[in-house]
CHARMM internal coordinates of N, CA and C (Angstrom, degrees):
IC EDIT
DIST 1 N 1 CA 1.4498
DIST 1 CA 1 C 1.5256
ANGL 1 N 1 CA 1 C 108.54
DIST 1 C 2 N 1.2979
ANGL 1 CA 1 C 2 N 127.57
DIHE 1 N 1 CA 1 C 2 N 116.95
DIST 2 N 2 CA 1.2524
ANGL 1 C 2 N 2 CA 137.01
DIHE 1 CA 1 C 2 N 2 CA 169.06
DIST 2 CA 2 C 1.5356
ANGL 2 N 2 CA 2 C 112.52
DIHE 1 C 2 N 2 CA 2 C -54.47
DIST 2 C 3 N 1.0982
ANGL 2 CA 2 C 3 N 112.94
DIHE 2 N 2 CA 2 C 3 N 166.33
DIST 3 N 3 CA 1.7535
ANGL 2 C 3 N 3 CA 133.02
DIHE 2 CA 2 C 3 N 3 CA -177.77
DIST 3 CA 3 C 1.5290
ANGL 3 N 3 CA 3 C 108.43
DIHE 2 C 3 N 3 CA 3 C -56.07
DIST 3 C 4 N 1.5437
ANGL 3 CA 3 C 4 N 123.85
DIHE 3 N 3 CA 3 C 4 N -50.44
DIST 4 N 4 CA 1.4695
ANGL 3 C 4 N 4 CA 150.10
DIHE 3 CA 3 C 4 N 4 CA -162.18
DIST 4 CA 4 C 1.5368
ANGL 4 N 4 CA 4 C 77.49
DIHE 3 C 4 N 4 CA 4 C -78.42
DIST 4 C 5 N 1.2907
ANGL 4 CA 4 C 5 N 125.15
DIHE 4 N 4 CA 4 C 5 N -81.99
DIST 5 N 5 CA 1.6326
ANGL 4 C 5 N 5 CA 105.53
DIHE 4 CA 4 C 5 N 5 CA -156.71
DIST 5 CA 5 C 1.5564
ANGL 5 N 5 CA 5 C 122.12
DIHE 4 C 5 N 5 CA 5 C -79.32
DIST 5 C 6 N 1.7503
ANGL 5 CA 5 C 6 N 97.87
DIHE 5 N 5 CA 5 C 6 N 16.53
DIST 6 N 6 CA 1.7370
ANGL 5 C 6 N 6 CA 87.39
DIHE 5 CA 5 C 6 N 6 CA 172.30
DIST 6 CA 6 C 1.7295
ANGL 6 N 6 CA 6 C 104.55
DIHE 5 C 6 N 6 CA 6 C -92.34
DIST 6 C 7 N 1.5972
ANGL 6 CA 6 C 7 N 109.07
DIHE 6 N 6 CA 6 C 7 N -42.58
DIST 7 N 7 CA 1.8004
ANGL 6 C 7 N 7 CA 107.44
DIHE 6 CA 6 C 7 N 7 CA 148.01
DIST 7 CA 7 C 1.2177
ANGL 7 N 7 CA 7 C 144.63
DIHE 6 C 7 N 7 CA 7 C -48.63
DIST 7 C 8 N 1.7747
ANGL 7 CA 7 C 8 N 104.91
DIHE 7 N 7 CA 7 C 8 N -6.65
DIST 8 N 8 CA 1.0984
ANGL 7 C 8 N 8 CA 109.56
DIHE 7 CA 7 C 8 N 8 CA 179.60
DIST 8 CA 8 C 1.7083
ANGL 8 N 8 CA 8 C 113.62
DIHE 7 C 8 N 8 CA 8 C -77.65
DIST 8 C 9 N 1.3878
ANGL 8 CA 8 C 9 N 80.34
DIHE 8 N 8 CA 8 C 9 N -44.41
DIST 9 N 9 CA 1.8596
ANGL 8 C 9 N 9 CA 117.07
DIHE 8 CA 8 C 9 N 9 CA 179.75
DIST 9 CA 9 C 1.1205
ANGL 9 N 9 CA 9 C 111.55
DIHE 8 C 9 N 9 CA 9 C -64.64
DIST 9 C 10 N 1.0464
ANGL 9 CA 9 C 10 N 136.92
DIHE 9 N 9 CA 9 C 10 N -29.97
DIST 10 N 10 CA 1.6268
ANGL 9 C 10 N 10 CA 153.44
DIHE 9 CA 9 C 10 N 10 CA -178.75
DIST 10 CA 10 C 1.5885
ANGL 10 N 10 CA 10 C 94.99
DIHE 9 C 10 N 10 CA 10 C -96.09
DIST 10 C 11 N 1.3050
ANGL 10 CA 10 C 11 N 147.90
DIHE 10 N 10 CA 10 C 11 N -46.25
DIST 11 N 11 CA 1.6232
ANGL 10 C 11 N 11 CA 130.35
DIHE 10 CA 10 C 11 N 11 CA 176.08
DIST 11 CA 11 C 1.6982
ANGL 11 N 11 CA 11 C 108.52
DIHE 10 C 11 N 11 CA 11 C -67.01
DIST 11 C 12 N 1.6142
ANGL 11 CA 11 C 12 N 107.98
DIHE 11 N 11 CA 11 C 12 N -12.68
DIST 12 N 12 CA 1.9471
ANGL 11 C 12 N 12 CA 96.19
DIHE 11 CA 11 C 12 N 12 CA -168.04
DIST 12 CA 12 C 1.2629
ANGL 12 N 12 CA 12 C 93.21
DIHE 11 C 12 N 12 CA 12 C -105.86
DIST 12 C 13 N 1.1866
ANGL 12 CA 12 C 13 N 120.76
DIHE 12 N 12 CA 12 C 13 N -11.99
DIST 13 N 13 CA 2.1314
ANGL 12 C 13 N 13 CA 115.36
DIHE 12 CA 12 C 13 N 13 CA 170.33
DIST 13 CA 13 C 1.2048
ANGL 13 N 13 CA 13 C 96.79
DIHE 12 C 13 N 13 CA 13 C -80.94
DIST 13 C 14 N 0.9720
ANGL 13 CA 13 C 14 N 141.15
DIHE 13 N 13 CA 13 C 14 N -22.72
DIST 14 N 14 CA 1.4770
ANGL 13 C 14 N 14 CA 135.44
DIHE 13 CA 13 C 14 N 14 CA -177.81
DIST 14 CA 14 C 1.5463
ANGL 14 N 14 CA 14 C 108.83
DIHE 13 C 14 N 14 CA 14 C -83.02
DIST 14 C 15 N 1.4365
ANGL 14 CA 14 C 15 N 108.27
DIHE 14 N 14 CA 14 C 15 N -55.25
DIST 15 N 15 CA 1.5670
ANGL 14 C 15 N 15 CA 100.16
DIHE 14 CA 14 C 15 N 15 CA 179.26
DIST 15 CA 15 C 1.6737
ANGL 15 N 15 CA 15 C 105.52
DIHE 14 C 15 N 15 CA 15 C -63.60
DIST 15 C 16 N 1.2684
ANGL 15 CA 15 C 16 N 119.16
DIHE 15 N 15 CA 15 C 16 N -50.75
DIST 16 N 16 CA 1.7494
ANGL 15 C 16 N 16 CA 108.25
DIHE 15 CA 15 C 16 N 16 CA 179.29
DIST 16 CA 16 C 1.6021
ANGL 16 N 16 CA 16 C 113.18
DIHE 15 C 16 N 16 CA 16 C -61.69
DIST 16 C 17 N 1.5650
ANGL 16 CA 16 C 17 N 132.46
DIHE 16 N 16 CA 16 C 17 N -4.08
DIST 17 N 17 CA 0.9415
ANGL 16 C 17 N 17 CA 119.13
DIHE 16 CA 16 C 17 N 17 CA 135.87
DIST 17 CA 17 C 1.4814
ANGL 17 N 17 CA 17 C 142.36
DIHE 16 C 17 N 17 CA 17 C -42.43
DIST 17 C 18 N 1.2761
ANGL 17 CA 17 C 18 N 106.57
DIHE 17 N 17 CA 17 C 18 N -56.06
DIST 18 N 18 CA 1.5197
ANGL 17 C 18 N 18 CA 117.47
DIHE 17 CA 17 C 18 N 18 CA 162.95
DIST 18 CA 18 C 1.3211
ANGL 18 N 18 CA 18 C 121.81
DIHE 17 C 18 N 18 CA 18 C -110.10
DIST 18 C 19 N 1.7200
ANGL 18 CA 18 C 19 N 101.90
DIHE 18 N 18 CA 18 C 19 N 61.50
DIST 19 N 19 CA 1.2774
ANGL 18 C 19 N 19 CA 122.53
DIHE 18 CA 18 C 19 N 19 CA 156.20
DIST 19 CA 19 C 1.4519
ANGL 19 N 19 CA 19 C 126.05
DIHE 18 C 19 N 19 CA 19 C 53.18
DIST 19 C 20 N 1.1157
ANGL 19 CA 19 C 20 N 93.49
DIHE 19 N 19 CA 19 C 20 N 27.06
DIST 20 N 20 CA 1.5142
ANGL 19 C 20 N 20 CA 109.72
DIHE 19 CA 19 C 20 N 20 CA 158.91
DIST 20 CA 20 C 1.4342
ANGL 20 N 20 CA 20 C 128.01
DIHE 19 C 20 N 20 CA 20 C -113.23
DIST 20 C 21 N 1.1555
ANGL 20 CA 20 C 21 N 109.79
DIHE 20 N 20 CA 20 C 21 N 81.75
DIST 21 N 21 CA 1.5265
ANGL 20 C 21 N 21 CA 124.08
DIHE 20 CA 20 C 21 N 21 CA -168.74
DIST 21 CA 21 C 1.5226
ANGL 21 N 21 CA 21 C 107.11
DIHE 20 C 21 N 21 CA 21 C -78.76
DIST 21 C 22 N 0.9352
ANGL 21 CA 21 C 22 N 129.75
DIHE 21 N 21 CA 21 C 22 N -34.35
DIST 22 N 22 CA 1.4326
ANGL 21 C 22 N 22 CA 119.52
DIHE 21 CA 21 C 22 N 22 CA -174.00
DIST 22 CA 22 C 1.1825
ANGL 22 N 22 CA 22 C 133.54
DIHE 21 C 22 N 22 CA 22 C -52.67
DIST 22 C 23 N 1.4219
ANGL 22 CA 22 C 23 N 104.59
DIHE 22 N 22 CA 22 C 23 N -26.56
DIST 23 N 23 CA 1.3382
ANGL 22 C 23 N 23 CA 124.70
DIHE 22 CA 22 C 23 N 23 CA 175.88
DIST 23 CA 23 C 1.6935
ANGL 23 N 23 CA 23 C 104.74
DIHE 22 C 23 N 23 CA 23 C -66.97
DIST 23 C 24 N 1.6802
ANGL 23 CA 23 C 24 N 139.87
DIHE 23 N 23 CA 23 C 24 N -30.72
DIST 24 N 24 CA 1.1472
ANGL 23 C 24 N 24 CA 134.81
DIHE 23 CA 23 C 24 N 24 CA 161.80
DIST 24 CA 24 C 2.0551
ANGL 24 N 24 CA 24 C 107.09
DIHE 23 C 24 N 24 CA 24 C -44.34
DIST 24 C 25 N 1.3244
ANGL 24 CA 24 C 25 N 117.97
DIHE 24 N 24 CA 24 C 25 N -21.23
DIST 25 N 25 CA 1.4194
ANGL 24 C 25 N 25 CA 104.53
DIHE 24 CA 24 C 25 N 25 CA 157.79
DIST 25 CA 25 C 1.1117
ANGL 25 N 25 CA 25 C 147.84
DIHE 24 C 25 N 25 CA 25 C -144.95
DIST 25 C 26 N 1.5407
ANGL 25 CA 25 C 26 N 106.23
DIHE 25 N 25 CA 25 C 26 N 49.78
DIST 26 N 26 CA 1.3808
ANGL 25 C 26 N 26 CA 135.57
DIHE 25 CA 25 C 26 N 26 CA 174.88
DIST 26 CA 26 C 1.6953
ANGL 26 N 26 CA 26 C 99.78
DIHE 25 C 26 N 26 CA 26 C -70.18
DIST 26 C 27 N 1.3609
ANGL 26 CA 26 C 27 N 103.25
DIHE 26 N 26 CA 26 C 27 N 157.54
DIST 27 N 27 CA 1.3441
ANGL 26 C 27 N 27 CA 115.39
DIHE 26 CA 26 C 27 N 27 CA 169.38
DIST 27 CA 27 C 1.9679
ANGL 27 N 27 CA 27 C 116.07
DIHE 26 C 27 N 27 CA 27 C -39.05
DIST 27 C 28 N 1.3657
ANGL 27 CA 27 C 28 N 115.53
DIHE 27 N 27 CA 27 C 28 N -159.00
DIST 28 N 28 CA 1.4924
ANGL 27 C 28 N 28 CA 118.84
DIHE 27 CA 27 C 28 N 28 CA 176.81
DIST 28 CA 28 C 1.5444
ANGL 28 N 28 CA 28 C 72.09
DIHE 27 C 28 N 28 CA 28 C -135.08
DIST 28 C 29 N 1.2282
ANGL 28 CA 28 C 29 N 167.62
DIHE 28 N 28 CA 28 C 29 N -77.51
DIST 29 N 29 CA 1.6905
ANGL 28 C 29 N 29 CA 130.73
DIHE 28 CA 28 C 29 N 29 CA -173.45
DIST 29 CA 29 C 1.4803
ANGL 29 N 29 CA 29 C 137.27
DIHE 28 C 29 N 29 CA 29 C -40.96
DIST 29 C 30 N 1.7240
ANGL 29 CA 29 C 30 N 96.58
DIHE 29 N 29 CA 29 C 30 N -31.32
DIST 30 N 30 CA 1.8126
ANGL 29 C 30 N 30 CA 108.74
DIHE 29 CA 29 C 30 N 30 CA 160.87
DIST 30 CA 30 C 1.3955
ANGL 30 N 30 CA 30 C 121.96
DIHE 29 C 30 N 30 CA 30 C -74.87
DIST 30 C 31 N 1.0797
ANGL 30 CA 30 C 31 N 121.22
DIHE 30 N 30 CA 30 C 31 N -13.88
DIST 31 N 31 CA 1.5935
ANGL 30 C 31 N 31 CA 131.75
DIHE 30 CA 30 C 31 N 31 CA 176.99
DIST 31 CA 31 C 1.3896
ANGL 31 N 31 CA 31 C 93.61
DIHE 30 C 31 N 31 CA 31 C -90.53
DIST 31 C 32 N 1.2258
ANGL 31 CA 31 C 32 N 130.11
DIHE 31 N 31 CA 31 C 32 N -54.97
DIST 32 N 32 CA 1.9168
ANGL 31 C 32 N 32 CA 125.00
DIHE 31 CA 31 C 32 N 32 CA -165.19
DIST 32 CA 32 C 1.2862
ANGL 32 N 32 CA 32 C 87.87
DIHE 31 C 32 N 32 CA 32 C -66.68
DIST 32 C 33 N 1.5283
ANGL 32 CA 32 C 33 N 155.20
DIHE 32 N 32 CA 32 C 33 N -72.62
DIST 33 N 33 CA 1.0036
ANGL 32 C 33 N 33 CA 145.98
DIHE 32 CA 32 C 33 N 33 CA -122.25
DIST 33 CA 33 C 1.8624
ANGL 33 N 33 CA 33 C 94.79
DIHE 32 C 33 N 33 CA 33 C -92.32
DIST 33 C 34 N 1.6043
ANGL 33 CA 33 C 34 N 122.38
DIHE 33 N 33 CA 33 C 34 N -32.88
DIST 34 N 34 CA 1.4888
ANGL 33 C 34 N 34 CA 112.38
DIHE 33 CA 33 C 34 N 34 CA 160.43
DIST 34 CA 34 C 1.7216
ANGL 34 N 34 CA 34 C 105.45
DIHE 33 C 34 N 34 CA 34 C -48.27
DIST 34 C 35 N 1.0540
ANGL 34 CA 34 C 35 N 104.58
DIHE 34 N 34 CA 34 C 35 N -67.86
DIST 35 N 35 CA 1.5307
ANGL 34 C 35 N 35 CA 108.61
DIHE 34 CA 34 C 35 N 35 CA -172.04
DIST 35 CA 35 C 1.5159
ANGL 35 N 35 CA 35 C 113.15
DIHE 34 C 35 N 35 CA 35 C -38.96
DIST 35 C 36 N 1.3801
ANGL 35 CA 35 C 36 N 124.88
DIHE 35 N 35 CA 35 C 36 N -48.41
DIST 36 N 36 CA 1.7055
ANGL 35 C 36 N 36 CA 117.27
DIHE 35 CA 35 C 36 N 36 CA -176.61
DIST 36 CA 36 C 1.5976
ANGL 36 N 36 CA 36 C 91.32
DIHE 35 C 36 N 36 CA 36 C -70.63
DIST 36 C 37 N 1.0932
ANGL 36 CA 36 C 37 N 124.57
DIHE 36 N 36 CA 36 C 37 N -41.21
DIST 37 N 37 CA 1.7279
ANGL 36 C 37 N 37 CA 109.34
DIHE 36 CA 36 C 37 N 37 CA -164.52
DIST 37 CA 37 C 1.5987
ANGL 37 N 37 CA 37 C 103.96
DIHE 36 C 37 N 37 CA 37 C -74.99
DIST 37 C 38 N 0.9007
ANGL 37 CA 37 C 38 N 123.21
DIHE 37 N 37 CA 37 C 38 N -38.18
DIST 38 N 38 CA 1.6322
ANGL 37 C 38 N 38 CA 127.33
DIHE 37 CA 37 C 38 N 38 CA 163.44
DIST 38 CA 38 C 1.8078
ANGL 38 N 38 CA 38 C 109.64
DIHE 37 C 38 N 38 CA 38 C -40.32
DIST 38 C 39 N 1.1624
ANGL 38 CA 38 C 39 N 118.45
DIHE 38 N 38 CA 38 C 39 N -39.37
DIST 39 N 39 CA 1.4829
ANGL 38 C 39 N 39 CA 110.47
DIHE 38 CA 38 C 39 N 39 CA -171.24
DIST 39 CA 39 C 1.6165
ANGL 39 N 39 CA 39 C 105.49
DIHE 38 C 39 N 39 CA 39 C -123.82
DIST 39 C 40 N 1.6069
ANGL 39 CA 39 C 40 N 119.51
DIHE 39 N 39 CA 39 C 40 N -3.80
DIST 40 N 40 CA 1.1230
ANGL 39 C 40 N 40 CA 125.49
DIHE 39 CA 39 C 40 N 40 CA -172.21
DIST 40 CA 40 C 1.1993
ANGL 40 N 40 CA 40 C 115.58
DIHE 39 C 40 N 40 CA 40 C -101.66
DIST 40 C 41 N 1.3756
ANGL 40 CA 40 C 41 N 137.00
DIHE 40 N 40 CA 40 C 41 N -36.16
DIST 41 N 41 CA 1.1760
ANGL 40 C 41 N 41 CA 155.94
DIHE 40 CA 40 C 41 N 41 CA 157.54
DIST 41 CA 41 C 1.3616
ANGL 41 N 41 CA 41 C 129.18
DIHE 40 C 41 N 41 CA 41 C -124.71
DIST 41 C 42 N 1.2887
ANGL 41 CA 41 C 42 N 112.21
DIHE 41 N 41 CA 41 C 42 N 29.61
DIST 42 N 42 CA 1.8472
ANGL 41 C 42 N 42 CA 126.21
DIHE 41 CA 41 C 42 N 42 CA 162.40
DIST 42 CA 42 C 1.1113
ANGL 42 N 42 CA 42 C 99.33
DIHE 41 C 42 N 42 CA 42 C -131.15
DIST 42 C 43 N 1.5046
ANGL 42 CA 42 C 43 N 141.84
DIHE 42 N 42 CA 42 C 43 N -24.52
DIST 43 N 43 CA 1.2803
ANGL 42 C 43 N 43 CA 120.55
DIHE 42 CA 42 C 43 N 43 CA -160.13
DIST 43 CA 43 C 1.3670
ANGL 43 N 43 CA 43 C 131.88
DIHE 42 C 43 N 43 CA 43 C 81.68
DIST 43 C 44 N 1.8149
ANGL 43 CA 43 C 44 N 124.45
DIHE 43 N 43 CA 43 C 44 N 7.06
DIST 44 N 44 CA 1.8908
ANGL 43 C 44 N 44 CA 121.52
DIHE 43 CA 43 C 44 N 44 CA -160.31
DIST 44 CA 44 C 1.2288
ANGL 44 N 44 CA 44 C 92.13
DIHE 43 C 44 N 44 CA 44 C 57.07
DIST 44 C 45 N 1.4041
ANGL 44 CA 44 C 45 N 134.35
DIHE 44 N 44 CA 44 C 45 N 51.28
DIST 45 N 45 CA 1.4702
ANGL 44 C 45 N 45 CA 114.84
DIHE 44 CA 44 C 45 N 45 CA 145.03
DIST 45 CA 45 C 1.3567
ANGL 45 N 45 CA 45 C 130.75
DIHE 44 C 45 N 45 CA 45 C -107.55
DIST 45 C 46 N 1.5433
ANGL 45 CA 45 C 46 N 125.37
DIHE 45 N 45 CA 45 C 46 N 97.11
DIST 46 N 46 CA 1.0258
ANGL 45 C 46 N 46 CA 128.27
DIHE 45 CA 45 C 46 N 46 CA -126.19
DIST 46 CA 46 C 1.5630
ANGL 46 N 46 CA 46 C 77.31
DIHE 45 C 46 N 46 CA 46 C -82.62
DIST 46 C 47 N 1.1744
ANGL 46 CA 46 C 47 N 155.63
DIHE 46 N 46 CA 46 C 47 N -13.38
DIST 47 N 47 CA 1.6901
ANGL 46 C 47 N 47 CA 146.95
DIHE 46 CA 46 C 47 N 47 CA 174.18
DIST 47 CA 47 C 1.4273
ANGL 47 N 47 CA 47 C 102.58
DIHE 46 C 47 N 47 CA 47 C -61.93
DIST 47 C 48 N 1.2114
ANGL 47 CA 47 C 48 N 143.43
DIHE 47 N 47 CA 47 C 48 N -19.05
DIST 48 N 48 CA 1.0538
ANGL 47 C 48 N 48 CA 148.29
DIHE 47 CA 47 C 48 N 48 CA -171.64
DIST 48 CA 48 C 1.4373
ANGL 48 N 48 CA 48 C 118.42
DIHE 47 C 48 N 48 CA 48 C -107.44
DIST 48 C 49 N 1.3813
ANGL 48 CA 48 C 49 N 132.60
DIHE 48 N 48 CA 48 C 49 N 25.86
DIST 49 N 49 CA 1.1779
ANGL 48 C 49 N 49 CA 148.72
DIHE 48 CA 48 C 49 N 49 CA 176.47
DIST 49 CA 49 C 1.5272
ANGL 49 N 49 CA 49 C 120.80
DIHE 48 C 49 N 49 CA 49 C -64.02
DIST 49 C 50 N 1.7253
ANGL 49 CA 49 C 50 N 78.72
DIHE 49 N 49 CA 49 C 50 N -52.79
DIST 50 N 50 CA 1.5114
ANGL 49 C 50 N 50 CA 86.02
DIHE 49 CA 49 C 50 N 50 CA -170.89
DIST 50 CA 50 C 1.5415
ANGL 50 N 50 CA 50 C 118.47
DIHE 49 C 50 N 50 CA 50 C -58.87
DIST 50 C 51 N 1.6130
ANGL 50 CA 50 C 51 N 86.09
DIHE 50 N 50 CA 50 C 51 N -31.50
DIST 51 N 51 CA 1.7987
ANGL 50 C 51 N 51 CA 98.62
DIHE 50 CA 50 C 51 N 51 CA -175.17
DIST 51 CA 51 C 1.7891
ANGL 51 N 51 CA 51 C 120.21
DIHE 50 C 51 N 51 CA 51 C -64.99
DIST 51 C 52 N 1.6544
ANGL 51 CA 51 C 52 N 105.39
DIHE 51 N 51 CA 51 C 52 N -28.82
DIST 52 N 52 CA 1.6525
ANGL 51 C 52 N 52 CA 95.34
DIHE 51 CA 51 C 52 N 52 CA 136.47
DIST 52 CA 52 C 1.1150
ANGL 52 N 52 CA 52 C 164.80
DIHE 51 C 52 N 52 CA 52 C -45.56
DIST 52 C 53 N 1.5148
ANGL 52 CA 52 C 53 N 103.23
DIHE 52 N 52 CA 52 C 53 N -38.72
DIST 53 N 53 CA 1.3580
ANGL 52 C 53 N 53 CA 135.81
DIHE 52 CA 52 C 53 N 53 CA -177.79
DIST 53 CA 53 C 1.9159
ANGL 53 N 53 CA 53 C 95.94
DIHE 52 C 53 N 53 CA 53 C -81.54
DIST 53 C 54 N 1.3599
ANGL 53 CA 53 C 54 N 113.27
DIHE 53 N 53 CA 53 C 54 N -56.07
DIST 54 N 54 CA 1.4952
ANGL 53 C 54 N 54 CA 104.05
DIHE 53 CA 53 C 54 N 54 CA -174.68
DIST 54 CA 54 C 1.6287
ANGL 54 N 54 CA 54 C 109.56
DIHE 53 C 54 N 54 CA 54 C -62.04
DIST 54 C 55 N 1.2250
ANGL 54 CA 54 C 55 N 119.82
DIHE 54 N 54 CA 54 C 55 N -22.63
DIST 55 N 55 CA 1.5015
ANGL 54 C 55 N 55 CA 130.64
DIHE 54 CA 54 C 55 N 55 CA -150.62
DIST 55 CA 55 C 1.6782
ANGL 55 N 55 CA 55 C 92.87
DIHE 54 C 55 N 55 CA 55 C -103.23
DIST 55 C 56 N 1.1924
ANGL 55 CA 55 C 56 N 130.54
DIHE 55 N 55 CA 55 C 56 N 29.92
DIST 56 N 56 CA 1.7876
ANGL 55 C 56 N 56 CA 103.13
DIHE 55 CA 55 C 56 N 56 CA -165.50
DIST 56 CA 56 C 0.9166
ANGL 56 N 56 CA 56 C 115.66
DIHE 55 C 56 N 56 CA 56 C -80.01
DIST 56 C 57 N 1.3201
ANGL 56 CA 56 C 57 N 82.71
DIHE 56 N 56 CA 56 C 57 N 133.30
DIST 57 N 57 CA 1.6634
ANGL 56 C 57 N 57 CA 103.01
DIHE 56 CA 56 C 57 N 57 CA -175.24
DIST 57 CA 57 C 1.4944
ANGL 57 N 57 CA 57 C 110.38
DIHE 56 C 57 N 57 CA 57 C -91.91
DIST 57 C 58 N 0.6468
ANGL 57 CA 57 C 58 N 135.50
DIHE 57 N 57 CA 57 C 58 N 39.64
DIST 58 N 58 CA 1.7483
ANGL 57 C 58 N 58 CA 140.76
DIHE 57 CA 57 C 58 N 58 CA -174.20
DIST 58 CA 58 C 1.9763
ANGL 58 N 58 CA 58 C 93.03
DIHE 57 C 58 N 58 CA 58 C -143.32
DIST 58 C 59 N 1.2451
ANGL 58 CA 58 C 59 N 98.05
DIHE 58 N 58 CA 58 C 59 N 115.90
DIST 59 N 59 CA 1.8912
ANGL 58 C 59 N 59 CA 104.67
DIHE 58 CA 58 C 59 N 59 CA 162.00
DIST 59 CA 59 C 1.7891
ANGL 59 N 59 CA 59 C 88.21
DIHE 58 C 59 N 59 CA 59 C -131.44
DIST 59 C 60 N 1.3459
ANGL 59 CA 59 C 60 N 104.23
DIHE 59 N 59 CA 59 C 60 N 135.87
DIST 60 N 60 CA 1.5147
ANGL 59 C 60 N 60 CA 106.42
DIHE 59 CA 59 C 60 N 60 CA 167.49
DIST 60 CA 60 C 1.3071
ANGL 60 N 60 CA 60 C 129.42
DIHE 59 C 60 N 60 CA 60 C -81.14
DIST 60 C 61 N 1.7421
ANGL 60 CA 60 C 61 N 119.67
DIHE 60 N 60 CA 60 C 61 N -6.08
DIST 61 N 61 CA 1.4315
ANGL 60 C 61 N 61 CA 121.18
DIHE 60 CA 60 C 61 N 61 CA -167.20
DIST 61 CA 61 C 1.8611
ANGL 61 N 61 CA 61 C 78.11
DIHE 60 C 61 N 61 CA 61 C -102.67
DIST 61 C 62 N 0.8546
ANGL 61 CA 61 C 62 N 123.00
DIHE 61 N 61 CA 61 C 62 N -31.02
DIST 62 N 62 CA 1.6498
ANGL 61 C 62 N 62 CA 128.79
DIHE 61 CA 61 C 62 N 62 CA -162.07
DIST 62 CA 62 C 1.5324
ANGL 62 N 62 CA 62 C 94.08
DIHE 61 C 62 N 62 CA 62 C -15.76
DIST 62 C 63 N 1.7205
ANGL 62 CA 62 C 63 N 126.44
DIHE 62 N 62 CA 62 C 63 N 157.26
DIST 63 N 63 CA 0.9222
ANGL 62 C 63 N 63 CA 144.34
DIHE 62 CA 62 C 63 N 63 CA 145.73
DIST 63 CA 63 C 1.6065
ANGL 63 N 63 CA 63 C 146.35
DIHE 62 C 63 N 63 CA 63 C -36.42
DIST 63 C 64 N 1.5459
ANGL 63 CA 63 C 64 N 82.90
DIHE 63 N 63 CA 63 C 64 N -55.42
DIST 64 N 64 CA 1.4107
ANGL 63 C 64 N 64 CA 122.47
DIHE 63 CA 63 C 64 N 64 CA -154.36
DIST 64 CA 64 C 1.1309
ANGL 64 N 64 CA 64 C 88.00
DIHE 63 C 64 N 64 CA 64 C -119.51
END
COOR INIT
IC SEED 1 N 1 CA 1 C
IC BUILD
């Protein structure tokens, strides 16, 4: 297991900690892109999860 999917694995136990399970079956590009916004623009603040989850930033038909 590489570095990327042991953080990967470690950001979706955390969200199904606080009951956000769905994220156990999001894509592996919707999980990387939680993961950079988790440490890229939250800081590892796991209080700020939710504000990912409301904010997603991942649409798959998206344009851009």
């Amino acid at each position: 297991m590489s570095d990327i999917e042991k953080y990967i694995n470690n950001l979706v136990s955390k969200f199904k900690r606080l009951t956000f399970e769905e994220v156990g079956i999001c894509s592996d590009t919707e999980k990387l892109l939680y993961l950079y916004a988790y440490y890229n623009y939250f800081n590892a603040d796991s209080s700020k999860i939710s504000d990912i989850i409301q904010g997603n930033i991942y649409y798959q038909n998206a344009s851009d």
